[in-house]
Each structure stands twice: as structure tokens, then as C-alpha cells.
C-alpha positions as CSV (number, residue, x, y, z in Angstrom):
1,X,-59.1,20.2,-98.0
2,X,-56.7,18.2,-99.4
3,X,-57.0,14.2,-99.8
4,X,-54.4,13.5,-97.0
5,X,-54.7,15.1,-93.6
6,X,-53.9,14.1,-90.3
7,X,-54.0,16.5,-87.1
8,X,-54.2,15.7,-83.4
9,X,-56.8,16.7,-81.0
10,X,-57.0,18.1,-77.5
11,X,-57.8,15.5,-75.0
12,X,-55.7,13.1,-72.1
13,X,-52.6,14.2,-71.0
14,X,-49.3,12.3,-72.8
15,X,-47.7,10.7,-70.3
16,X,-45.0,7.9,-69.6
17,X,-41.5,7.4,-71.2
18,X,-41.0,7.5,-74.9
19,X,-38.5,7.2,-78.0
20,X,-37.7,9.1,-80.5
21,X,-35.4,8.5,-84.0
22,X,-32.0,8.8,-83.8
23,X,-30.3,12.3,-84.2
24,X,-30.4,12.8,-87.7
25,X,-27.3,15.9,-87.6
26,X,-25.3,13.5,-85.3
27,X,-25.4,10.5,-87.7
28,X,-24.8,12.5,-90.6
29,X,-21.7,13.2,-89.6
30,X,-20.6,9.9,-88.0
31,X,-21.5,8.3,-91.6
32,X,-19.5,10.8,-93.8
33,X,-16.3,10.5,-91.4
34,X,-16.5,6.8,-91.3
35,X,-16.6,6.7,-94.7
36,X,-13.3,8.6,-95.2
37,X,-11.9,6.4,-92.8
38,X,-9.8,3.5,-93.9
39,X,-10.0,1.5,-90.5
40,X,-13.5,-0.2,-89.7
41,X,-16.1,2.2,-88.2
42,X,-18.6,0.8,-85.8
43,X,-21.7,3.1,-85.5
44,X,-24.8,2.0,-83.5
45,X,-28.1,3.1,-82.2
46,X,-29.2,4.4,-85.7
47,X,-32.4,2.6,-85.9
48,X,-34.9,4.1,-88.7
49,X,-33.5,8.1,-89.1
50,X,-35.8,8.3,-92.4
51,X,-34.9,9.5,-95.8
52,X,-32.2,12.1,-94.9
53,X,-30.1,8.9,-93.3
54,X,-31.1,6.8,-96.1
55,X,-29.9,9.0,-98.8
56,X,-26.7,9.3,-96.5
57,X,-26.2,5.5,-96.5
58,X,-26.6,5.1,-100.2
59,X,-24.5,7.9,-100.9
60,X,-21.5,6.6,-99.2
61,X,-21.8,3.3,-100.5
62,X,-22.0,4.8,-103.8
63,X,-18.8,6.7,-102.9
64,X,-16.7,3.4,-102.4
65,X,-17.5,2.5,-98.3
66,X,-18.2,-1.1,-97.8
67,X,-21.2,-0.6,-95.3
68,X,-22.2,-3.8,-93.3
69,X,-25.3,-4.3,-91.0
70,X,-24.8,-7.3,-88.3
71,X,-27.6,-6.1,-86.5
72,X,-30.6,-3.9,-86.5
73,X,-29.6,0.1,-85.9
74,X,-25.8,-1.1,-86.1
75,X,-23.6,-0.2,-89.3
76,X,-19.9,-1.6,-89.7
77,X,-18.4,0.8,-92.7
78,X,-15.0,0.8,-93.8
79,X,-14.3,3.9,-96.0
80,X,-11.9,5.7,-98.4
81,X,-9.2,7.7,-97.2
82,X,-7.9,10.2,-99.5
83,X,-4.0,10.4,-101.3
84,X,-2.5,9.8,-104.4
85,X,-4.4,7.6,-107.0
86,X,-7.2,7.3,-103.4
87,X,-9.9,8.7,-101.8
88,X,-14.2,8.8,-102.9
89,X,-15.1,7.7,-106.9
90,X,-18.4,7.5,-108.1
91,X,-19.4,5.6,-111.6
92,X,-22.8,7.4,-111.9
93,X,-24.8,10.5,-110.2
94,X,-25.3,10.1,-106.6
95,X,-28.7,11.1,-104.7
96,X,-28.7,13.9,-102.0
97,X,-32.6,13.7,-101.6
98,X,-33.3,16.7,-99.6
99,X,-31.0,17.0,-97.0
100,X,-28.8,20.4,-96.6
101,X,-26.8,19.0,-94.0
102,X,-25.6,15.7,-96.6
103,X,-25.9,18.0,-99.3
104,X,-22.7,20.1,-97.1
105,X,-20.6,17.8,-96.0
106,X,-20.5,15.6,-99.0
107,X,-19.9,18.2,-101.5
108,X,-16.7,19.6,-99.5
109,X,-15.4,15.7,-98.8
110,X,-15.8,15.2,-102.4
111,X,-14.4,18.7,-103.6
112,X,-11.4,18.1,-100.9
113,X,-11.1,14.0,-100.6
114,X,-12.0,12.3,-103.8
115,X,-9.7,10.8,-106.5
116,X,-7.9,12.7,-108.4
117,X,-9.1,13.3,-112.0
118,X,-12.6,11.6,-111.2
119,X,-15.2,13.8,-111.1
120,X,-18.5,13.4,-108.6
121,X,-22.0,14.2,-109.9
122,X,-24.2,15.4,-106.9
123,X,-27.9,15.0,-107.5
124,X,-30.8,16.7,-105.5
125,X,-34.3,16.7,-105.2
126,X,-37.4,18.5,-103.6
127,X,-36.8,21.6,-101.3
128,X,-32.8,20.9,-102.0
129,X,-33.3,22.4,-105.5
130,X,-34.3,25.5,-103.6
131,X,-31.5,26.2,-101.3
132,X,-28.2,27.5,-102.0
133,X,-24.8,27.7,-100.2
134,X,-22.7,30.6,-101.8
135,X,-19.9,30.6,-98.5
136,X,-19.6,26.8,-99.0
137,X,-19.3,27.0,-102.7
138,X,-16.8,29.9,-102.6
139,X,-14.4,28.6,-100.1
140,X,-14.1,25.4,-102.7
141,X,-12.9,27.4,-105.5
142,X,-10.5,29.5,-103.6
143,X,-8.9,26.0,-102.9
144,X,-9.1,25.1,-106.5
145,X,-12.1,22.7,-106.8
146,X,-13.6,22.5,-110.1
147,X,-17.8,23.2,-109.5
148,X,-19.8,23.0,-112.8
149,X,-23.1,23.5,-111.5
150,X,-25.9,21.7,-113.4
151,X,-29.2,24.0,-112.6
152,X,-28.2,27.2,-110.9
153,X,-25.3,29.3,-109.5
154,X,-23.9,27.9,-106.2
155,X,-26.5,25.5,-105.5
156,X,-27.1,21.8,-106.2
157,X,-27.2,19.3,-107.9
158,X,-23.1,20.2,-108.5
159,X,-20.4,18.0,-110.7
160,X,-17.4,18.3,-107.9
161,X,-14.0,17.5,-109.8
162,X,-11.3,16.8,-106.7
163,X,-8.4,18.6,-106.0
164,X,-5.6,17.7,-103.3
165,X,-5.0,18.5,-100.0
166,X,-5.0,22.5,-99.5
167,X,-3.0,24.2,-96.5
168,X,-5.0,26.6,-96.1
169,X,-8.8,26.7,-96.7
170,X,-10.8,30.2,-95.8
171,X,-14.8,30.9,-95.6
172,X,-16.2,34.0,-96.2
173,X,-19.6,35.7,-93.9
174,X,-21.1,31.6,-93.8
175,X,-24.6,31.7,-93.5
176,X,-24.7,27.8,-91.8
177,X,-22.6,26.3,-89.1
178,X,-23.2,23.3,-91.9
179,X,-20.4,24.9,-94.4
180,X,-17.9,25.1,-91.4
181,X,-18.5,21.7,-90.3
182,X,-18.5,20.4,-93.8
183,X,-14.8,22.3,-94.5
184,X,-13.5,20.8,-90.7
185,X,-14.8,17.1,-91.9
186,X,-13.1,17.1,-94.8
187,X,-9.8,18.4,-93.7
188,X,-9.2,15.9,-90.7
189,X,-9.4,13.0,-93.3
190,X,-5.9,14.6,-94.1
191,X,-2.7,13.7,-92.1
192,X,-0.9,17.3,-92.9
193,X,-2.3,20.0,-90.7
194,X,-4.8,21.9,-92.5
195,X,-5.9,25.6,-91.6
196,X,-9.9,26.7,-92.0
197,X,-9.8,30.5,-91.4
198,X,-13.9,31.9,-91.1
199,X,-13.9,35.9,-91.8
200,X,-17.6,36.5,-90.6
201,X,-19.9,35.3,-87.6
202,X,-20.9,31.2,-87.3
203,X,-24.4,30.5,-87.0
204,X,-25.6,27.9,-84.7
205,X,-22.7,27.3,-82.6
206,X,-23.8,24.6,-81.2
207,X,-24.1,22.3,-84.3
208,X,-20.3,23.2,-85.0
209,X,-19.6,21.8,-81.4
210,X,-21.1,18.9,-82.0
211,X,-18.6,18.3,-85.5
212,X,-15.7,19.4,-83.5
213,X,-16.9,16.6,-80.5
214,X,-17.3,14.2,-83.0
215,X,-14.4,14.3,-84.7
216,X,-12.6,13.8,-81.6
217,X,-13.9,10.5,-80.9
218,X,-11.8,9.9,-84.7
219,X,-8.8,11.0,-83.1
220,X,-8.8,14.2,-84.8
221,X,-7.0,17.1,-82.9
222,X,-9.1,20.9,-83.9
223,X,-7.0,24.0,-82.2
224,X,-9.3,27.2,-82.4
225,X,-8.1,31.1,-82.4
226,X,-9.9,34.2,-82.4
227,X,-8.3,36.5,-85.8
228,X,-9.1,39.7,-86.4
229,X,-12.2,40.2,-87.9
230,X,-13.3,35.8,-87.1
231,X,-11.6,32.8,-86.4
232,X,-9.2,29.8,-87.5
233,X,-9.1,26.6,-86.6
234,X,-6.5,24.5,-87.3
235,X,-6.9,20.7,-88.2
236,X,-4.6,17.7,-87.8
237,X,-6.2,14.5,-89.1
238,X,-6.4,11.8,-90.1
239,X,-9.6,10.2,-89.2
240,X,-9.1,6.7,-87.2
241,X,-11.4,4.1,-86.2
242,X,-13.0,4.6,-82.3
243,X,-12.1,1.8,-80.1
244,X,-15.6,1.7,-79.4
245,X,-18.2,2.5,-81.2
246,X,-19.8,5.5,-82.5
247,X,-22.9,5.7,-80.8
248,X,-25.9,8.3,-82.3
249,X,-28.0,9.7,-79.5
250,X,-31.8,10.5,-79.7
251,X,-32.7,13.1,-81.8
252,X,-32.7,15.8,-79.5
253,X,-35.0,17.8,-81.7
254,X,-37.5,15.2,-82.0
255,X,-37.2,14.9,-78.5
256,X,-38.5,18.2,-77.8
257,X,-41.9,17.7,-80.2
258,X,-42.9,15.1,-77.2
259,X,-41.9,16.9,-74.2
260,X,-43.5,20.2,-75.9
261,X,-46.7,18.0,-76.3
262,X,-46.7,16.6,-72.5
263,X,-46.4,20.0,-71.9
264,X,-49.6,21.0,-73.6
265,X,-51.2,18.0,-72.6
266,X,-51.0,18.5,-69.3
267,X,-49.0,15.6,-68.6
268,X,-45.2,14.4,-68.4
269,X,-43.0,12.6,-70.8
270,X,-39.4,11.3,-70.4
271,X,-37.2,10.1,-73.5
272,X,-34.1,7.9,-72.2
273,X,-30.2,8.2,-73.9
274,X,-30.1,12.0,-73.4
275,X,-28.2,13.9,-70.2
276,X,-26.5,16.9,-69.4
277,X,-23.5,15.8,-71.9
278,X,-25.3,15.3,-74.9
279,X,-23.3,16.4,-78.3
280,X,-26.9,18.2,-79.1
281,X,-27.3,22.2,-78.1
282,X,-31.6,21.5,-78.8
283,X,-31.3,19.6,-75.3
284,X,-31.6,23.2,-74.6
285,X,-35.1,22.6,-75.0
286,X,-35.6,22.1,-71.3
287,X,-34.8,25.7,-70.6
288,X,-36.7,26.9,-73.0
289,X,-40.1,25.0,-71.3
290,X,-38.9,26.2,-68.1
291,X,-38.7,29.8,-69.6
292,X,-42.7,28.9,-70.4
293,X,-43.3,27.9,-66.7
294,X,-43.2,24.1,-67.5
295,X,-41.5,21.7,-65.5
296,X,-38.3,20.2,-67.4
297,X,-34.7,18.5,-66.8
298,X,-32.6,15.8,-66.8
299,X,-32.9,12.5,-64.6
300,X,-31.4,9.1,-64.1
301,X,-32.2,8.3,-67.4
302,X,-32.5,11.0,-69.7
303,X,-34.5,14.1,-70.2
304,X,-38.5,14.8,-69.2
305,X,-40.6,17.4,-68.8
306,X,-44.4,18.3,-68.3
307,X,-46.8,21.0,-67.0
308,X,-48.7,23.4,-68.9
309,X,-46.9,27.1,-69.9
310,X,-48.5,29.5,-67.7
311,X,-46.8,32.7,-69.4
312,X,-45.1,34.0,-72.5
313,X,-41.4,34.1,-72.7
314,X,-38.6,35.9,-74.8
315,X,-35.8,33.4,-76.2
316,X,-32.9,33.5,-78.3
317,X,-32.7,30.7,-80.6
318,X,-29.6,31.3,-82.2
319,X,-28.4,28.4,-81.5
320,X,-30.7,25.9,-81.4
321,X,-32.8,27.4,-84.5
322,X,-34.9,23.9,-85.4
323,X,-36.7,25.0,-81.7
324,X,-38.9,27.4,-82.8
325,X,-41.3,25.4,-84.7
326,X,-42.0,23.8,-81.4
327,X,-41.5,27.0,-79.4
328,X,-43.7,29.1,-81.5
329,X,-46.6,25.8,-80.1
330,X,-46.1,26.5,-76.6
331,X,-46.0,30.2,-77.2
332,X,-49.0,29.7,-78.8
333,X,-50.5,28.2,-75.9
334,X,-49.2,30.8,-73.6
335,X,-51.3,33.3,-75.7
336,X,-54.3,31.2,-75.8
337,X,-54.7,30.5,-72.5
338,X,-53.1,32.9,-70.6
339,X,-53.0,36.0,-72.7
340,X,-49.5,35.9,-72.9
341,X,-47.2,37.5,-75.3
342,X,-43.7,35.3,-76.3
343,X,-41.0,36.6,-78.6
344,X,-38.5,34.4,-80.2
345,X,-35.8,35.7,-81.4
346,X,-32.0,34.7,-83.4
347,X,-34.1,32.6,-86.2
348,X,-32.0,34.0,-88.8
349,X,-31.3,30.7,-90.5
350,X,-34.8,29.6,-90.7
351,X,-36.1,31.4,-94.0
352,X,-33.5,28.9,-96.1
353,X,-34.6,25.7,-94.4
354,X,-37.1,23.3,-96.3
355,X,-39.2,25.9,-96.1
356,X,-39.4,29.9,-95.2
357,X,-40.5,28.8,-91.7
358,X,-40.6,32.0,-90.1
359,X,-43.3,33.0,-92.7
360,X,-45.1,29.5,-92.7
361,X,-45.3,29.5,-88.6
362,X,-46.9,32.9,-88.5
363,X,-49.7,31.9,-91.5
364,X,-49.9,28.8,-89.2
365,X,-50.5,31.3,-86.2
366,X,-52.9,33.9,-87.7
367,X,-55.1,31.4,-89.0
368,X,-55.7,30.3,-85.3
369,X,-56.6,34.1,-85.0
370,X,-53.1,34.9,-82.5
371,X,-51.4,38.0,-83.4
372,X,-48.1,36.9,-85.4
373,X,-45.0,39.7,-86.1
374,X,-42.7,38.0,-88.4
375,X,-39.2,39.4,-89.0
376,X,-36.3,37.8,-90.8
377,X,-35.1,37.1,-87.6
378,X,-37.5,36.8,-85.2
379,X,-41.3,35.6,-84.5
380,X,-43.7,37.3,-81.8
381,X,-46.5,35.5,-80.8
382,X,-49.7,37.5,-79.3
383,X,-53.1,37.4,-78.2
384,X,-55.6,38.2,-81.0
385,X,-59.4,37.2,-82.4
386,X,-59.2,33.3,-81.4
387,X,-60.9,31.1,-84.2
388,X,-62.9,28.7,-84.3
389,X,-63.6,26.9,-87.1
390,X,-61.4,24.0,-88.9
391,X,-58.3,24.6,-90.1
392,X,-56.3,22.8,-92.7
393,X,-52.5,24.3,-92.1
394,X,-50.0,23.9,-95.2
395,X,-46.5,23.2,-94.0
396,X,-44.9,23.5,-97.8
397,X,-43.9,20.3,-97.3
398,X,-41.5,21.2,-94.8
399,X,-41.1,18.1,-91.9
400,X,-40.8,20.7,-89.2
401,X,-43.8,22.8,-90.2
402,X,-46.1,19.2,-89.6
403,X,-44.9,19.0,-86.3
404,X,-45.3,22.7,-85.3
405,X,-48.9,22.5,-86.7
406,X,-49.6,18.8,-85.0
407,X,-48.8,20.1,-81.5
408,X,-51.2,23.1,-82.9
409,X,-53.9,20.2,-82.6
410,X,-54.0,19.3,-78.7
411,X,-54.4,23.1,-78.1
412,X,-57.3,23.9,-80.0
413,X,-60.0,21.3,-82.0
414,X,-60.3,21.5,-85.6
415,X,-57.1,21.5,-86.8
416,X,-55.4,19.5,-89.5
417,X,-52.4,19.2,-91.1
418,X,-51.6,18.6,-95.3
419,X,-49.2,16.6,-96.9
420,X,-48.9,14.5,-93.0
421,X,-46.3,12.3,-95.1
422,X,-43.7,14.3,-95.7
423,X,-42.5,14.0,-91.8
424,X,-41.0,10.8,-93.6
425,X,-37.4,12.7,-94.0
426,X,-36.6,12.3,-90.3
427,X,-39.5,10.6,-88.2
428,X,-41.6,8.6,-90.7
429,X,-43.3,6.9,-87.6
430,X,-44.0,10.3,-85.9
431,X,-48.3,10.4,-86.0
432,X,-48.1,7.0,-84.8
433,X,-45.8,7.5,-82.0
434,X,-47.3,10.5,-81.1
435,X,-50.6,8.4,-80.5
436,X,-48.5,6.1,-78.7
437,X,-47.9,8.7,-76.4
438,X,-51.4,9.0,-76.0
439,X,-52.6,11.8,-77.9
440,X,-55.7,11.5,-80.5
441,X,-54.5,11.5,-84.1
442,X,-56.4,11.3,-86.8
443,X,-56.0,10.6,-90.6
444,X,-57.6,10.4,-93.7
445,X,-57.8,7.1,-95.7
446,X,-55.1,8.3,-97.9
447,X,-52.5,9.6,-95.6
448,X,-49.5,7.5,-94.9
């Protein structure tokens, strides 16, 4: 077993009403567009997002944003808007850490918005150095951005040198909803209607809804068609400042590890700040319980939900992908304790996250002695030859893999989780608000 561990344990039902970090794909965004906006940008309710919103901070303050904090969770920034002899410089290398989604949107702003002539170094690290975005990539030199990559084809870390304003932009078979949004974000910092034609399908829909609300609230008009053979959408910037401000709703995704936990608790969370009209598709969470036979929905003040699964489900996850680390528990459960058998299904995207997480759930899975069919696509979850000795599950690092595997914990004893630290790029606080909550957690010495 390795040094540090941590892993929760069967035991009282969670209960009560609970928070969780701020939506890490929401405030992404809102940073990167504030900071190719010239007006000041008010964002609030960010609170402590972790690494990935750290790194996002840094990098558009290394970018030329003047970023002020007045207050706790609130950000003034007054940013860069691209034109002649304007837009994003850098002096020196700028930090992605390990985000995808930063790693996106920052590489087609500075491809499409920086200043002329001044070339942006993009540095990665960790699982970034892994992942590649060949639809992203390609769509920038069709429009004339100069890549020189410094490690591998189409991948990071990248040296971006800036071109102008294209007319027309066009991305090929994209392979993330993240390369669309990143193409949209950059264009509306333009005042000259822009066109971004997508030959191919768009993954996760609702993560390109979310850019397109978003940008709204900037003032930016988006008109979408239907073409032969995809779709265009046509972009009239520029970005301006929100009367009020930008605020970042809870993660919606962290919001479903606790209600997935009351769930196999036997007891009933609610998380306030999410409702029906949340910019987030993973609120969809609540009909994926229900699918499970829990009790979810929204109330008054947000979202809650609670009650055991009493029987497997099928699901499409297409478009709420990050899901199924914390479906592929409560399936679990289902199979457990009911026998049940749960497919989930549209996980496509999920082999090129931080790690191959179709692969790593099912290991997870089968080493609890369920019956685990992985496909590049899809994940069924059966009975099989429960175990019952302790387990120590690796999640490769991978943020989401600690949580699937920690909600593991209050459905069988015994098992633990490695590397419990590296839930520091979007929840660093996660084991102790999950015993907040009420479960048992427990950690080695070591373990942060």
C-alpha cells in the first residue's frame, strides 16, 4: 500500500445541507473572457476552485489582465482586447498546469487575440503532457496561426505566434465541445462578425451551451445553422463588461459526489445556488439518481437528493460525461445489493481525460469482484464474486477517479484510495467536507 491513503467507510447516513467549490468549467470561462475584455469585469462566488482556477488566474495576469480581489471569492479584472499594436503579450512561459479546458481556450485566444508579432509560450505539466487536441490545433493553422510545438505533434506545451482577426474559422470531426467553445471565445473578443463552421458531430452539448450562455451575459450575439454535413455559428463580438456581475455557480459536478453519497448513505443532502436554470447540463445528475430509484430534484433553494438505488439503470452520458465516475458508484451499489445490472453509455470522451477512466473505473470495479464490460464508449456494471478483503484503488492520479473510488468506500469496508491528494485540482477540501457531511474518512499520517 502506498504511504498516502485515505478512503471512506460505510456507516451513518450523510445528511443536511452542504457546499461544494465553485464550477470549475463555468469560471474558466468567465476568467478568459474578462480578460479579453477592456471594460472592468466583476466575477464573484469563486471561492477556492483549486489548481485548475489558480493556474487560470495566474495565466491571465501573466497575459496583461489587471486582476483585483476586494473580497474573498470576488475578482475585479480588466483585460486586453485585441486590434492593432493590442491584444494578450507574455514576457516569459506561462503555466497551464493540468487543465484541458485552460489549456483550450487560452491557446485559441492567444492564437486569435494576442499582439501581433509577440509570440505566447504555453507551458504544461502532469496528465496535460498526455492529451492532445488535433481539431483545435488544425482549425488554428487553417486561419494562419503559427504553432511550433515544443514536445509533440498537436499537443502542449505550444509557442502560439498571433495572427489577426479571420472571417471565417472551420473545425474539423472535434473530439471536445472544449475546441468549439475555445474557437467561439476567442472570436466574440472581435467587433467584425466572425463565422466558426464545425464539419463533424460536437461532443458534450451541454458544455458548449454553457460558453454560448456565457457569452451572452458579455453582450455577445451567437446565431447557429445547421450545414450540410455540421453546423456554423456565427459570432458578432465584442466582449463588454456585465452590468452586474458574473456570478460562478456551484460545481454541479461536485455537487453530484455528495448527493451520490446521501444516496448510498441512506440519507439526504441538499447543496444551495443550483435550480432548474443552471448554465450546468451535470445538474442532470438528478435524473440520473432517479433513474437508480433515488429520490432527487430541485427545491427552494437548490438541488437535493437521498435514498438508496434499488435497481440498475441504462443512461446516456453523452452529455454530461464527468457523471459516470459517480454513476458507475451507484451502479455499483445497485449490483451489490440488489443484483442489479446498469449500463452507461455515450462516455466517448472519457479515455482522453486525466486519465483513461473508462479503463480505471472498471479495474476499480473488478477489484470489488462486480462484473465490469468496458468499451471505448460505454461501461456495464454487473453482479459478480463480491470481495472481501482490503483494497487499495489507483486512480492514476486522475481527480475524478478519487472520488469514484471514495464513494466506493461507504458501500463496502476495506477500501482505500492512493495518491488522496491529487483531488487538489478542483476540490482540495473534498475528504474533509465529505466528513463534514458525515461520512467516516480516514487517512494516513502522510496524506494531505
Amino acid at each position: 500500500m502506498d504511504a498516502a491513503h485515505a478512503g471512506s467507510r460505510p456507516g451513518k447516513p450523510l445528511v443536511g445541507e452542504h457546499g461544494v467549490p465553485p464550477s470549475k468549467s463555468l469560471a474558466q470561462r468567465a476568467l478568459l473572457a474578462a480578460a479579453l475584455c477592456p471594460e472592468p469585469v466583476w466575477i464573484a462566488r469563486l471561492g477556492d476552485g483549486g489548481e485548475d482556477l489558480r493556474r487560470a488566474r495566474e495565466l491571465i495576469a501573466g497575459l496583461g489582465a489587471r486582476l483585483e480581489a476586494p473580497t474573498p471569492g470576488a475578482l475585479r479584472v480588466r483585460g486586453l482586447a485585441p486590434g492593432p499594436s493590442r491584444g494578450w503579450r507574455a514576457d516569459q512561459a506561462l503555466e497551464l498546469g493540468e487543465s484541458g479546458t485552460l489549456a483550450r481556450l487560452a491557446t485559441a485566444a492567444a492564437g486569435l487575440c494576442g499582439q501581433a508579432g509577440r509570440a505566447i509560450e504555453l507551458q504544461a505539466g502532469g496528465s496535460l503532457l498526455r492529451r492532445s487536441s488535433p481539431a483545435l490545433f488544425a482549425a488554428l493553422r487553417r486561419a494562419g496561426v503559427g504553432l511550433r510545438f515544443l514536445a509533440r505533434e498537436d499537443a502542449w506545451p505550444v509557442e502560439v505566434r498571433p495572427i489577426g482577426p479571420p472571417s471565417h474559422l472551420l473545425l474539423v470531426a472535434p473530439t471536445s465541445s472544449q475546441e468549439l467553445s475555445a474557437l467561439l471565445l476567442a472570436a466574440a473578443a472581435w467587433p467584425d462578425p466572425i463565422e466558426v463552421e464545425v464539419q463533424g458531430a460536437i461532443p458534450s452539448r451541454p458544455y458548449l451551451e454553457m460558453t454560448r450562455r456565457l457569452l451572452e451575459r458579455f453582450g455577445v450575439n451567437i446565431e447557429a445553422a445547421v450545414n450540410a454535413g455540421g453546423e456554423s455559428f456565427r459570432v458578432r463580438g465584442p466582449l463588454r463588461a456585465s452590468a452586474q456581475p458574473i456570478l460562478i455557480e456551484p460545481d454541479a459536478s461536485a455537487a453530484a459526489v455528495l448527493l451520490a453519497a446521501a444516496c448510498l448513505s441512506g440519507g439526504e443532502i441538499s447543496i444551495a445556488g443550483l435550480g432548474a436554470d443552471s448554465l450546468q447540463g451535470d445538474v442532470r445528475v438528478l435524473e440520473h439518481l432517479r433513474a437508480f430509484g433515488c429520490r432527487a430534484g430541485f427545491d427552494a433553494r437548490g438541488i437535493f437528493a437521498g435514498g438508496k438505488p434499488t435497481r440498475g439503470a441504462q443512461l446516456d452520458l453523452a452529455g454530461e460525461p464527468d457523471l459516470a465516475p459517480v454513476l458507475a458508484a451507484v451502479a455499483a451499489c445497485a449490483a451489490l445489493e440488489h443484483g442489479a445490472r446498469s449500463q452507461l453509455l455515450g462516455l466517448g470522451t472519457l479515455q482522453g481525460k486525466e486519465s483513461a477512466r473508462i479503463s480505471v473505473l472498471a479495474e476499480g470495479l473488478a477489484a470489488l469482484g462486480l462484473t465490469a464490460i468496458a468499451t471505448p464508449t460505454s461501461l456495464e456494471i454487473s453482479p459478480g464474486r463480491a470481495t472481501r478483503h482490503a483494497l487499495d484503488l489507483d486512480p492514476r492520479g486522475d481527480h475524478r477517479m478519487v472520488f469514484a473510488f471514495a464513494l466506493l468506500g461507504l458501500v463496502r469496508e476495506g477500501v482505500d484510495v492512493r495518491e488522496p491528494a491529487c483531488v487538489a485540482k478542483s476540490w482540495p477540501n473534498f475528504w474533509r467536507d465529505l466528513a463534514a457531511a458525515g461520512a467516516t474518512v480516514e487517512q494516513s499520517a502522510d496524506a494531505d
